[in-house]
LOVO-857104 format. One record per residue (C-alpha): x, y, z. Coordinates in nm, 2 decimals, padded with zeros to 4 digits. Example, Ala and Ser with C-alpha at 12.3 -4.5 7.8 and 13.67 -1.06 7.14 Angstrom:
! residues 2
> 01.23; -00.45; 00.78
> 01.37; -00.11; 00.71
***
This chain:
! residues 434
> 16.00; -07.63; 11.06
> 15.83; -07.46; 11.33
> 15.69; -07.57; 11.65
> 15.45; -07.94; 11.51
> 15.18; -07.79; 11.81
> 15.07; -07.56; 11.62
> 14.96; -07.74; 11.35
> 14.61; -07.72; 11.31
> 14.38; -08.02; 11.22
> 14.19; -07.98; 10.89
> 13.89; -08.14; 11.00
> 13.84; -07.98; 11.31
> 14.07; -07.69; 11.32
> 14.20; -07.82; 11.69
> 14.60; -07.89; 11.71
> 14.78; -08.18; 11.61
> 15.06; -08.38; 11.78
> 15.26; -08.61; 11.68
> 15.21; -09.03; 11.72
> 15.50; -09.18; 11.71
> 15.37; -09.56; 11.69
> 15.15; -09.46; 11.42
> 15.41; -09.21; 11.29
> 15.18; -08.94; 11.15
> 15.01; -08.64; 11.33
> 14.71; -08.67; 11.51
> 14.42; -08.49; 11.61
> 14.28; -08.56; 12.00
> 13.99; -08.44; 11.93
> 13.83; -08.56; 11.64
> 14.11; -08.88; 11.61
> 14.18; -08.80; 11.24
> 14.54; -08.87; 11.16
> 14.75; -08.72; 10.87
> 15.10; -08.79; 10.70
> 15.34; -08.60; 10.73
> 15.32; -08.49; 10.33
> 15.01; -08.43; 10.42
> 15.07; -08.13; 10.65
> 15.34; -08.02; 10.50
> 15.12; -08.01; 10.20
> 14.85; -07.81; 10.38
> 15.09; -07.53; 10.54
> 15.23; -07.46; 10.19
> 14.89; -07.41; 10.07
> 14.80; -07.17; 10.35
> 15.09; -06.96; 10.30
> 14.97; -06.95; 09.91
> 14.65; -06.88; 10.00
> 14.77; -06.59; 10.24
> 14.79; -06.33; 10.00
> 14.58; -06.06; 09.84
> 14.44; -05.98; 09.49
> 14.58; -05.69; 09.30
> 14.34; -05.48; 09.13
> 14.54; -05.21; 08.97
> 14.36; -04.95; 08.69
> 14.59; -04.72; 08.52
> 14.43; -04.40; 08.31
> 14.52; -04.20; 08.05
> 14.37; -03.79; 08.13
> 14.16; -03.60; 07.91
> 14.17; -03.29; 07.76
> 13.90; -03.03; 07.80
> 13.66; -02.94; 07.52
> 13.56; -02.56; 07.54
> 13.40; -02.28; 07.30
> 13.59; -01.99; 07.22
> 13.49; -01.80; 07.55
> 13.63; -02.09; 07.73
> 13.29; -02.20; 07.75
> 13.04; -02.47; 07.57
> 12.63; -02.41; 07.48
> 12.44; -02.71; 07.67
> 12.11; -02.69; 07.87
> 12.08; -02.73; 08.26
> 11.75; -02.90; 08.43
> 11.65; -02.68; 08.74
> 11.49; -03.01; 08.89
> 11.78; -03.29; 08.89
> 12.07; -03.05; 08.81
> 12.18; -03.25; 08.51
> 12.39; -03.04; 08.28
> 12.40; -03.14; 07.89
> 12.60; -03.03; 07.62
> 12.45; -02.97; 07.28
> 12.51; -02.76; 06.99
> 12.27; -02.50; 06.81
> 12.14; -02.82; 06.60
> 11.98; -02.95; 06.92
> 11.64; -02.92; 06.97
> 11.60; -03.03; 07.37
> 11.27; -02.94; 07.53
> 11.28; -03.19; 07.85
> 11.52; -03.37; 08.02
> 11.60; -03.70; 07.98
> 11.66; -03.83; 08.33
> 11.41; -03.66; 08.53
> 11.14; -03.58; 08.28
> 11.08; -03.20; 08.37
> 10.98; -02.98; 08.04
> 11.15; -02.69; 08.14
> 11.54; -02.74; 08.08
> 11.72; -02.43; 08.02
> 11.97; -02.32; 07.73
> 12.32; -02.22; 07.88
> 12.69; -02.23; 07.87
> 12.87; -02.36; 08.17
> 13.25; -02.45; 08.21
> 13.38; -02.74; 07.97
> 13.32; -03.11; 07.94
> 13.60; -03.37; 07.91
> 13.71; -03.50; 07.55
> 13.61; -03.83; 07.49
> 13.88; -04.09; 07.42
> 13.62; -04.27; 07.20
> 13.26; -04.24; 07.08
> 13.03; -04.49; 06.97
> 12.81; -04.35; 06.70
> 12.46; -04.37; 06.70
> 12.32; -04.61; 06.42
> 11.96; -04.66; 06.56
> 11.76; -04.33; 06.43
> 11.48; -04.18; 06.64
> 11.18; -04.38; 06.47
> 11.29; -04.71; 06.53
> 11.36; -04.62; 06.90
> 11.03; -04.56; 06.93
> 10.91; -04.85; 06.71
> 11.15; -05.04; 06.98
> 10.96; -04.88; 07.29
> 10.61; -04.96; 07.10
> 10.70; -05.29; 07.05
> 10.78; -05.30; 07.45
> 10.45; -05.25; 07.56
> 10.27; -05.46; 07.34
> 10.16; -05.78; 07.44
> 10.15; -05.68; 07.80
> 09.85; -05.81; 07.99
> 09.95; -05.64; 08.33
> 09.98; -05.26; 08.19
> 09.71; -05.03; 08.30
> 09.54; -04.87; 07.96
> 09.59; -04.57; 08.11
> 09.96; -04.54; 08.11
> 09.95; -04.67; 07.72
> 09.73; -04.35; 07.64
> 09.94; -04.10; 07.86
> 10.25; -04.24; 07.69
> 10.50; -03.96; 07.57
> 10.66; -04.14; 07.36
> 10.77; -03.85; 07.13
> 10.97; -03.74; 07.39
> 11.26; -03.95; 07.33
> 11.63; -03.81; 07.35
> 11.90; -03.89; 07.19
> 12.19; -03.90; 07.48
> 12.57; -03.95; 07.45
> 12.62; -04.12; 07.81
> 13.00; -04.10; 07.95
> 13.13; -04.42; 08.03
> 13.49; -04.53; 08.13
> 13.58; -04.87; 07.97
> 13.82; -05.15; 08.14
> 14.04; -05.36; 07.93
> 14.25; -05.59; 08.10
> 14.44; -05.91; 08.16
> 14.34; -06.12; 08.47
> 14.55; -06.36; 08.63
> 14.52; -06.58; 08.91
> 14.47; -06.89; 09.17
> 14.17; -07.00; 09.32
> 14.14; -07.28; 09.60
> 13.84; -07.49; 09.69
> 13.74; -07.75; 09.93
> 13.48; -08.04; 09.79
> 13.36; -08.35; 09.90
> 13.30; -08.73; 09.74
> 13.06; -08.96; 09.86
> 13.01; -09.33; 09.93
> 12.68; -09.43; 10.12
> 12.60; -09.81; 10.18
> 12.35; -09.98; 10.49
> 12.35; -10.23; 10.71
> 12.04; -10.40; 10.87
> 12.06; -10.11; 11.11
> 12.25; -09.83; 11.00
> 12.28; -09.63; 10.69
> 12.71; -09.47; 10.63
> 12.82; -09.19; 10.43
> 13.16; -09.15; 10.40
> 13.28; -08.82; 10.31
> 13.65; -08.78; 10.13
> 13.74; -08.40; 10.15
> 14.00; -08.21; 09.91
> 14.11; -07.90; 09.84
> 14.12; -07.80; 09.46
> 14.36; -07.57; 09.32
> 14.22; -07.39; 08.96
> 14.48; -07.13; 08.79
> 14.45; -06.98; 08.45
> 14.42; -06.61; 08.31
> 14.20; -06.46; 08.08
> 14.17; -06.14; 07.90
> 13.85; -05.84; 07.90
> 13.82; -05.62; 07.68
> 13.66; -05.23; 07.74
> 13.40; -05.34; 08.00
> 13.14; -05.02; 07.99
> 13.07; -04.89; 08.35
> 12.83; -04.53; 08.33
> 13.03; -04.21; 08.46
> 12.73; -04.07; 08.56
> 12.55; -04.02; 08.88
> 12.22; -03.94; 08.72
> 12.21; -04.25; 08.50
> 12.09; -04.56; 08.68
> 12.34; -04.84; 08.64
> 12.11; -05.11; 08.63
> 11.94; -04.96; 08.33
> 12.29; -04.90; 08.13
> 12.37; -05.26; 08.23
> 12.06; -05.38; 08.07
> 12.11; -05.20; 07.74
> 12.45; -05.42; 07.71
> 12.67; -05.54; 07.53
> 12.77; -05.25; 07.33
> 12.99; -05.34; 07.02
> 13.30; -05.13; 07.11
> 13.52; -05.27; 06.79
> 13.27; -04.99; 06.63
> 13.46; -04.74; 06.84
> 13.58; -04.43; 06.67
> 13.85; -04.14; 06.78
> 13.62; -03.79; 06.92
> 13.48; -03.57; 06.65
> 13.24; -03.29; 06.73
> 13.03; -03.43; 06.44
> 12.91; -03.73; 06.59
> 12.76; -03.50; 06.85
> 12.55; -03.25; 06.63
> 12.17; -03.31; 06.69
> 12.26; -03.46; 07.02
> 12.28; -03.40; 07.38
> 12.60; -03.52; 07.55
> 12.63; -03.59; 07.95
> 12.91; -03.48; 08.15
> 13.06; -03.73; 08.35
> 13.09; -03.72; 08.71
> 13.17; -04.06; 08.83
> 13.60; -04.01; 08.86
> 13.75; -04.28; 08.68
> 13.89; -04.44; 09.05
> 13.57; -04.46; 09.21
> 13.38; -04.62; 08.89
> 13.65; -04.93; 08.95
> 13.52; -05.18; 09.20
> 13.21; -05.21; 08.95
> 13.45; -05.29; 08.66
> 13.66; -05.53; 08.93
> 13.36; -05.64; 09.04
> 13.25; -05.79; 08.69
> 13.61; -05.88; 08.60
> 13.63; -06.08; 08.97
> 13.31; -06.26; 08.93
> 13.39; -06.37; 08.57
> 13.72; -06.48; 08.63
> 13.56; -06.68; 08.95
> 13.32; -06.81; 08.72
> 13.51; -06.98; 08.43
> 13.77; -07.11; 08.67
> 13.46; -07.27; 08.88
> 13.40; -07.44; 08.54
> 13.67; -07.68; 08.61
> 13.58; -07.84; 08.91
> 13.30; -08.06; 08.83
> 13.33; -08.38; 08.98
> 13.30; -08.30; 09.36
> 12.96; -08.21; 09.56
> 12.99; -07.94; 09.84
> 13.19; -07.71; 09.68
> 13.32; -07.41; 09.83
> 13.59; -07.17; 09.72
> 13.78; -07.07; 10.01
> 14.06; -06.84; 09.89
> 14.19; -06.65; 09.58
> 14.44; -06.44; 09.42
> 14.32; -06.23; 09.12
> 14.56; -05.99; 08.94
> 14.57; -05.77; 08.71
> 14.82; -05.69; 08.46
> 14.82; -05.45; 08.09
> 14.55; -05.28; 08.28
> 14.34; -04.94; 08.14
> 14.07; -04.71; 08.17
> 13.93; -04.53; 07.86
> 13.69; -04.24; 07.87
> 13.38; -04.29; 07.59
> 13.10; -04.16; 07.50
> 12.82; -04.44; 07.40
> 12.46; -04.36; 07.20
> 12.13; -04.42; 07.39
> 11.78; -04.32; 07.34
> 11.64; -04.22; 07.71
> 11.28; -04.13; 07.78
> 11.13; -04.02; 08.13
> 10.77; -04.09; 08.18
> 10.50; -04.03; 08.53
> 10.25; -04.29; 08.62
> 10.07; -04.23; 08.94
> 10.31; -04.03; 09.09
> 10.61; -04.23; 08.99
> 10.86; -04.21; 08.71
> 10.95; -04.47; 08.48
> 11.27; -04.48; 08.28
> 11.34; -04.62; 07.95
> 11.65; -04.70; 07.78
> 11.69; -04.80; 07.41
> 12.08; -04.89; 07.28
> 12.16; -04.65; 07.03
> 12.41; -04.86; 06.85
> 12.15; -05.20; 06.89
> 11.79; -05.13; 06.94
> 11.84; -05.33; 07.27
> 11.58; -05.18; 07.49
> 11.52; -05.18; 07.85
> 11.25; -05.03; 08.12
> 11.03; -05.14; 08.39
> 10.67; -05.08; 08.31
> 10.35; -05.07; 08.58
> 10.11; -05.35; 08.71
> 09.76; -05.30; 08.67
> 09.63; -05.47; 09.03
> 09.32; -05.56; 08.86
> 09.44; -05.66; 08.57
> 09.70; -05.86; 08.73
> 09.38; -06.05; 08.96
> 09.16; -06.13; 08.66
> 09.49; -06.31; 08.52
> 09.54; -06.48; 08.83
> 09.20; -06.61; 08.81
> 09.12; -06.70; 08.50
> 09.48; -06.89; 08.47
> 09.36; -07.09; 08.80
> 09.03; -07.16; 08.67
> 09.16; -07.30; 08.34
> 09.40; -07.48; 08.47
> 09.16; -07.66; 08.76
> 08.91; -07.74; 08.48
> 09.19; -07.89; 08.27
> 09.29; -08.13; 08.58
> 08.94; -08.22; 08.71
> 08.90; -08.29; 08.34
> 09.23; -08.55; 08.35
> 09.12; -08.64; 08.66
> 08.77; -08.78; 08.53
> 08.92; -08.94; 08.21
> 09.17; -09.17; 08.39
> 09.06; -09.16; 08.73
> 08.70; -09.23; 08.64
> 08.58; -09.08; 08.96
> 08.61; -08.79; 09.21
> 08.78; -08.82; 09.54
> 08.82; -08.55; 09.83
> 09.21; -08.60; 09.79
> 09.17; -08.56; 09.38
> 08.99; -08.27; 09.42
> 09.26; -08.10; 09.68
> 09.53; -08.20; 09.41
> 09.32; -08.05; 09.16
> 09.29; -07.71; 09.29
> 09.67; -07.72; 09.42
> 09.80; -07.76; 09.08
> 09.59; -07.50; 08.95
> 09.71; -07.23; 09.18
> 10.05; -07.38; 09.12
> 09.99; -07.31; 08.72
> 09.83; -06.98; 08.81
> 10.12; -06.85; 09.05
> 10.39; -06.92; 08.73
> 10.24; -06.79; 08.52
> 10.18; -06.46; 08.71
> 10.55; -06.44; 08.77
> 10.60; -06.48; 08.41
> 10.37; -06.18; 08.38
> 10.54; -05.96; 08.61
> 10.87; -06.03; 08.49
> 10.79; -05.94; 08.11
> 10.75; -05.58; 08.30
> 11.07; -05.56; 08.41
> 11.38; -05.58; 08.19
> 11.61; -05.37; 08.37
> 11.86; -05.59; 08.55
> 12.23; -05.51; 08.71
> 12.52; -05.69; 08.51
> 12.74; -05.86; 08.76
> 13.00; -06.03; 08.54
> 13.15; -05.92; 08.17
> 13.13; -06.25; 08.00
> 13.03; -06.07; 07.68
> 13.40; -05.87; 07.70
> 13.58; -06.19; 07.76
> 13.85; -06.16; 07.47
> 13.78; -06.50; 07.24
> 14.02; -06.78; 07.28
> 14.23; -06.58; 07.56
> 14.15; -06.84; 07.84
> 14.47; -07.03; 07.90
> 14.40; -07.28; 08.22
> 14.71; -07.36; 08.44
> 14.77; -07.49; 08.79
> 14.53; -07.80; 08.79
> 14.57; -07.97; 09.14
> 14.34; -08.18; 09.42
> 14.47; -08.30; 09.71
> 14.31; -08.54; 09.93
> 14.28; -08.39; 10.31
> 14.04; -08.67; 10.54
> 13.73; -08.86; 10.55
> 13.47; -08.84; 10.79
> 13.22; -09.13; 10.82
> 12.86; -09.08; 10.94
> 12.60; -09.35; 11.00
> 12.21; -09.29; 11.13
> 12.00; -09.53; 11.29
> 11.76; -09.69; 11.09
> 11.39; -09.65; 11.16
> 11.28; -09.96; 11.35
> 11.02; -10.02; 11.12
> 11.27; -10.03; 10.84
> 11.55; -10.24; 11.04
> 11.23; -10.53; 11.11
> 11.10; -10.50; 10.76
> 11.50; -10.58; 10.68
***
């Protein structure tokens, strides 16, 4: 069993001994006291918790696609170095992730054959109809970026991807509190009970995109999500005609901790789920695994467009497969003022209005209030303004790949480990008025 002096208090973390009148272990520092079950309890828990997560990928390899002089016809940008594949029915002119007009026809060494492709079902017009429909309605955007807008210039991309399916397994603990308060004519107690909470269960994912791309920014292929990837189809050369097609350069091993990432965070998420009914509620260890894990190479449709706005570029993303579409556009300062103020002003004269109807009267104080709540007002509602401009946003969990129906919850556990009681002088003006 171990020397009992190195038991460590779970209150305090200082050692416990053993009391033999009160026949439990005992902390001389802090005076809690704990049954033996208790402790024995605890030390069986740490030695669960001890352990690591396993977060194991395995991938199948891909064959090389190449022309008959062991080459393929694509187009290289001289500014960001992105190299496209296309065939002789694509028409590229710029590049899609930098914006510079003068790609240039080549052939370079092969790409990687695609496991899957995801064919694109949004045509070019309604991408732009999409990216029309974006800027309209947008008080903060500067008129000049509206009539400078290229937004002919959209390409039609195949953007490599590797997709994670999976099934995750796993345990996590966590430490909560439930509260009791009551008074006395001079004190006010809390009493805090503290468990730990054990959660198991295991869910599966299914084909969680992550970009295989360096040039592509990740927040903007998050935003374009979720890709329906039941739509999937085996590689043909057809899909690609009219097209340009990325190679990937993200290695399937180093695009994993953003698919564990996601898979982690979800799996944290649904198990968190089931503790409800504590307050203070920390998760203090885990153990996630993973288990039928894989890694498919893809190739999935979007619509890209590059555009320049004082000096800075602004990207936009349009799913090819949904018409989801994402970008960040620019804030017109002034424009973004004249909101401000006229919101403010509105607002104010809607409260001094209130204010005269039920009040009856102005007061110094109702007049403060007054113009608080109006900046108030005028402050959300700029926020809602700038955040209409911005739909680009990094996915941290894969909720929308959670296979339906696979959660099966297990270990369901909470064990009681003390109570602390704290009590704080009440205010002498309180205890006299008591």
């Amino acid at each position: 069993m171990g020397d009992l002096n190195q038991f460590q208090c779970p209150c305090c973390g200082a050692k416990l001994t053993f009391d033999g009148e009160k026949q439990m272990m005992s902390c001389m520092y802090c005076d809690s006291t704990f049954s033996m079950e208790q402790i024995m309890a605890e030390e069986k828990a740490k030695e669960e918790m001890s352990g690591g997560s396993n977060m194991e990928w395995s991938s199948s390899a891909s064959s090389v696609i190449t022309g008959q002089d062991g080459k393929i016809e694509g187009y290289s940008c001289p500014a960001c170095g992105a190299q496209m594949v296309a065939d002789e029915n694509t028409a590229a002119t710029e590049c899609p992730y930098c914006g510079n007009f003068s790609i240039i026809k080549t052939s370079f060494e092969g790409m990687y054959r695609p496991e899957v492709v995801l064919p694109f079902i949004i045509t070019k017009e309604k991408a732009k109809e999409a990216l029309n429909n974006f800027t309209k309605g947008k008080k903060l955007l500067p008129d000049a970026f509206v009539n400078r807008n290229r937004i002919d210039s959209l390409t039609g991309l195949y953007v490599p991807f590797w997709l994670y399916s999976c099934h995750a397994d796993g345990t996590i603990y966590y430490e909560g509190v439930k509260s009791k308060t009551w008074e006395d004519e001079n004190y006010k107690y809390t009493k805090k009970d503290h468990y730990r909470m054990i959660r198991s269960g295991g869910m599966d994912f299914d084909r969680i995109p992550v970009d295989a791309s360096t040039k592509m920014d990740d927040a903007i292929m998050d935003s374009l999500e979720p890709f329906d990837l039941s739509k999937a189809v085996g590689y043909d050369a057809a899909y690609f005609s009219g097209y340009l097609a990325d190679r990937y350069d993200v290695q399937e091993v180093d695009a994993r901790p953003r698919a564990n990432e996601r898979v982690e965070n979800s799996f944290r998420d649904r198990l968190r789920e089931e503790v409800k009914e504590y307050e203070e509620i920390q998760a203090t260890s885990e153990k996630i695994n993973l288990s039928n894990a894989k890694a498919e190479y893809a190739m999935l449709p979007v619509w890209m467009m590059t555009t320049e706005y004082e000096n800075q570029k602004y990207v936009f993303g349009i799913n090819g497969q949904t018409g989801q579409m994402t970008g960040s556009l620019p804030i017109d300062k002034k424009k973004e003022a004249t909101q401000f103020m006229l919101t403010g002003a509105i607002a104010a004269a809607v409260a001094f209005l209130i204010i005269r109807l039920v009040m009856g009267a102005f007061t110094l104080g109702y007049s403060i209030a007054a113009v608080v709540i109006a900046l108030i007002v005028a402050f959300i509602r700029d926020s809602s303004l700038r955040a209409a401009m911005n739909t680009i946003h990094k996915k941290t969990t894969a909720r929308a790949y959670m296979v339906q129906n696979s959660v099966k919850l297990g270990r369901r556990e909470d064990n009681f480990l003390y109570s602390k009681t704290e009590k704080r002088e009440k205010p002498k003006q309180q205890q006299t008025s008591n």
